[in-house]
C-alpha positions as CSV (number, residue, x, y, z in Angstrom):
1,X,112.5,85.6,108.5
2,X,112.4,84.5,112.1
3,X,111.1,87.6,113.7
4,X,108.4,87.1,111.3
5,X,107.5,83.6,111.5
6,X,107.7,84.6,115.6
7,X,105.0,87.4,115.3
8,X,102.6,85.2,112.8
9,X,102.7,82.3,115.5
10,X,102.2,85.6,118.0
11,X,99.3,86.3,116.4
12,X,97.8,82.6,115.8
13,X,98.3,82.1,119.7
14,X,96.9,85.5,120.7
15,X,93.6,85.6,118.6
16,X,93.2,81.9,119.8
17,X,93.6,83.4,123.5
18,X,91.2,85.5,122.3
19,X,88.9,82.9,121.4
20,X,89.2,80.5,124.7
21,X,89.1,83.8,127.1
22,X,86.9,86.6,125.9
23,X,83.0,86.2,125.7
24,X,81.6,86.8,122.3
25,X,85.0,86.1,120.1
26,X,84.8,82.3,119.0
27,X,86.9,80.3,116.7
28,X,86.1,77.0,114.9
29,X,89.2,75.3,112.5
30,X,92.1,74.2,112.5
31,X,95.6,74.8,113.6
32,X,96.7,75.8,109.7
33,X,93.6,78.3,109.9
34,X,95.1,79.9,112.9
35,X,98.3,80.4,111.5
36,X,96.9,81.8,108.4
37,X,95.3,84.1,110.3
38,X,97.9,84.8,112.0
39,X,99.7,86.6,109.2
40,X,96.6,88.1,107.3
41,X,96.1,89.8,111.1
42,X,99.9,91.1,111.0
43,X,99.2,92.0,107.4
44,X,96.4,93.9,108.2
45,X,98.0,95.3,111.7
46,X,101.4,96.6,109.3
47,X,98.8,98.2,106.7
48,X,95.5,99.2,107.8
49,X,96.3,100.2,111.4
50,X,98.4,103.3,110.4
51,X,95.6,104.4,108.0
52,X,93.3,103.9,110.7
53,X,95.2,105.4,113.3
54,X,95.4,108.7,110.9
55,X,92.0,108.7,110.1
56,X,90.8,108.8,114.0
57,X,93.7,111.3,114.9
58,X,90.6,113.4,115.8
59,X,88.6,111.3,117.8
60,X,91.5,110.3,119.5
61,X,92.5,113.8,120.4
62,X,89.5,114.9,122.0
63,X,88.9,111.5,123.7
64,X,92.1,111.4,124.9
65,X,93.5,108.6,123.7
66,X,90.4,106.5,124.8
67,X,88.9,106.2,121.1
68,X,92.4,103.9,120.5
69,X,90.4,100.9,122.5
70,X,87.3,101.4,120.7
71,X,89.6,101.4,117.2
72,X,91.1,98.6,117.9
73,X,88.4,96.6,118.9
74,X,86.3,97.8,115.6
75,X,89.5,96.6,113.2
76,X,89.3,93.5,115.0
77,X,85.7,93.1,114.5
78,X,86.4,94.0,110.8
79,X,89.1,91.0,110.8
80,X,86.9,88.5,111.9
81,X,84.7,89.4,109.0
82,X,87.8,88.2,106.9
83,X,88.2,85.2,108.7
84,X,86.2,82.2,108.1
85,X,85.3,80.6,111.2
86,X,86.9,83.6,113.6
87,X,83.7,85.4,114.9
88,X,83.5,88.6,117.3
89,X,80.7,89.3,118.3
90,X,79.9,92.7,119.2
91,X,82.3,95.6,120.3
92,X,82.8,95.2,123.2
93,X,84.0,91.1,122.8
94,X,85.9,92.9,120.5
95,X,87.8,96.0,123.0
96,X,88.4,92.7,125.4
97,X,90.0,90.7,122.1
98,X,92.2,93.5,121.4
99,X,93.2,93.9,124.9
100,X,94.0,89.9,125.4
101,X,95.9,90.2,121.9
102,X,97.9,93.3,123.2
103,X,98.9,91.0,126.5
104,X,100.0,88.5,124.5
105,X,101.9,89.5,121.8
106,X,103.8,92.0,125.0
107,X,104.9,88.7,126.7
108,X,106.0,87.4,123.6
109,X,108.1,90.7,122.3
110,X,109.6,90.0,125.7
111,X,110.2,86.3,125.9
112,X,111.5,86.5,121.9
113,X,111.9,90.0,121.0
114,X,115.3,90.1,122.4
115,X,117.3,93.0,123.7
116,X,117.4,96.4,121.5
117,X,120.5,98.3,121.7
């Protein structure tokens, strides 16, 4: 229950990093917004990615790995579709979202992720 509330709050503060850093991604609401999105981006990160990641197995092959950017900024494009108020506008605002969310949720797997054995 704690890891989890730890990666929604993750989340909330990484897509608003998003937001205040990266041309082109915006967000306009409030603080319960954030954390709501927060989990539906987990959600959505635990169910679609793997799908996703299957799916481009291909393209990621022959691209060498490269393609994984441009997937993960299109599923966050796709999110902000879902979000009210969470806008991305464009692909590439979208590669750069991804790529401040990635940072962010790395320092905080390693301020709160604690030690695996």
């Amino acid at each position: 229950p704690l890891k989890i509330l730890i990666s929604i709050v993750a989340n909330a503060v990484a897509l608003f990093a998003t937001a205040y850093v990266v041309p082109g991604i915006t967000f306009a609401g409030s603080w319960v917004q954030l954390l709501l999105a927060g989990a539906i981006f987990g959600l959505l990160n635990l169910i679609v990615r793997p799908i996703a990641l299957l799916l481009s197995l291909p393209a990621l092959v022959l691209t060498l790995g490269l393609f994984y950017f441009v997937l993960n900024g299109l599923l966050l494009w796709g999110f902000s579709q879902l979000m009210p108020g969470y806008t991305v506008n464009g692909l590439w605002a979208g590669i750069l979202g991804s790529l401040v969310i990635m940072a962010v949720n790395w320092v905080a797997s390693a301020l709160f992720g604690g030690h695996k054995k």
